[in-house]
C-alpha angles and dihedrals in degrees: 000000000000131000136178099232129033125258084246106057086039089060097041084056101063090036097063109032126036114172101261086069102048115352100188089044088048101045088047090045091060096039082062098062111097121257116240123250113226090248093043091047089046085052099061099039104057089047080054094040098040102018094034084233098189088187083056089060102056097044089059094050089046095050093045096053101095093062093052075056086063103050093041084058088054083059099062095107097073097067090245128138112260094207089062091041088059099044080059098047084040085060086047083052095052098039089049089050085049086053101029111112120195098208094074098073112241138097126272092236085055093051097029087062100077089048095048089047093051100049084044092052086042089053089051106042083050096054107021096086126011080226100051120238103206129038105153131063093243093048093045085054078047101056098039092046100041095062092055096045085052105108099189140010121273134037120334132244127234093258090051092044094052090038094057089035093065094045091060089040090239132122114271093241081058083059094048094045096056088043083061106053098041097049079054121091141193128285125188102231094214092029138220116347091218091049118133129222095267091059106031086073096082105046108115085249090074106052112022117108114235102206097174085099111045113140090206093049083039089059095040092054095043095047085041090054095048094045087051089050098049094035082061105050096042084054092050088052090063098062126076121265101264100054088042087051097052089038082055091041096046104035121011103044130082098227093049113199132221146259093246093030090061087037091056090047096051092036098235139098124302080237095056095054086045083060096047092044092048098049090047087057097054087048088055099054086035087060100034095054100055 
């Protein structure tokens, strides 16, 4: 097999220069590592994938940088920084050469790219917004697909908003709520630490009420609470020994018992203690509520 640069420059490359440092260095640095041939490529994963070639490995990362450049390039509308975008998509290329078996029949660019995407949509999702904006598979195809079915700037109209919503197969509520979160920013609740008077003012800090405290709320929930507790037991004391007894047993003790435990005990059916429990609980809320 022949390339163009030797294992060893290949590797001194990605030693001593990762994007963060120099990014055009960087990004010519990779474009001038040569591309693999199929047969080449062929070659070096099934030494990886058979042998555990470690060496194979890297060659077929190194030689597939330049495309992780590519994609990272599709991702600058997000006000991220490229050279992070590509140190992720560079872990999704790694992980896709780990996975990648020869013996299916395509090439590794054509397989590598799901990994690298994914690694690349986690990244911003994570760092996009300090809330996150999409949490479920669904919301994260959302978000990636709704920046690129946008036609203007600004906020959509209704045509725009059904029109995208039946391309991506969602409600149009689903469209307007991601719109929405992700026209919103970020705002430090207690705000910048070199703010002066004129502007701390309107840090949420300074005007958002704290009611865990309230004298007034501590004595409502605390009177609430006691009422509840006595309510209860004056209403327990109503009923005859054995449904107090299962209501104690089911619900009030630590070690709660069974159905068929409680059932065993009286001699008679699970159903029929269901039945007790059930109409001692109605008793209890009856009584409680007079």
């Amino acid at each position: 097999m022949t390339v163009n640069q030797t294992p060893g420059k290949q590797l001194q490359i990605i030693d001593t220069m990762v994007p963060g440092r120099d990014l055009n260095a960087y990004i010519t640095a990779v474009n001038g590592i040569a591309v693999l041939s199929a047969e080449e490529e062929l070659e070096l994963a099934n030494q990886y994938y058979y042998e555990d070639n470690l060496d194979s490995a890297r060659k077929l990362v190194l030689a597939h940088l330049r495309f992780v450049v590519h994609m990272a390039k599709t991702y600058s509308g997000y006000g991220l920084s490229e050279a992070d975008l590509i140190q992720e998509g560079n872990v999704g290329l790694m992980k896709a050469v780990k996975r990648f078996n020869p013996e299916v029949g395509v090439r590794l660019v054509s397989f590598a790219v799901h990994w690298i995407k994914a690694e690349m949509h986690e990244f911003i999702l994570r760092n996009w917004r300090i809330v996150k904006v999409a949490t479920t598979k669904a919301q994260r195809k959302l978000f990636f697909n709704l920046r690129g079915s946008k036609k203007r700037l600004g906020w959509m109209s209704q045509d725009e908003v059904e029109a995208v919503a039946k391309d991506l197969g969602v409600e149009p509520k689903t469209v307007l709520q991601m719109e929405g979160r992700m026209g919103a920013f970020d705002a430090s609740f207690d705000g910048a630490a070199d703010a002066d008077d004129d502007e701390a003012y309107q840090a949420p800090a300074q005007y958002l009420e704290d009611t865990r405290f309230d004298p007034a709320k501590t004595v409502e929930a605390d009177d609430y609470e006691k009422t509840s507790t006595d309510g209860l037991y004056i209403a327990m004391e109503n009923l005859d020994e054995r449904s107090k007894d299962i209501l104690q047993r089911r619900w009030l003790s630590d070690d709660k018992a069974t159905l068929h435990e409680l059932a065993d005990e009286y001699g008679v059916s699970a159903e029929r203690i269901r039945q007790l429990e059930k109409n001692a609980m109605n008793k209890v809320k009856a009584t409680m509520e007079m």
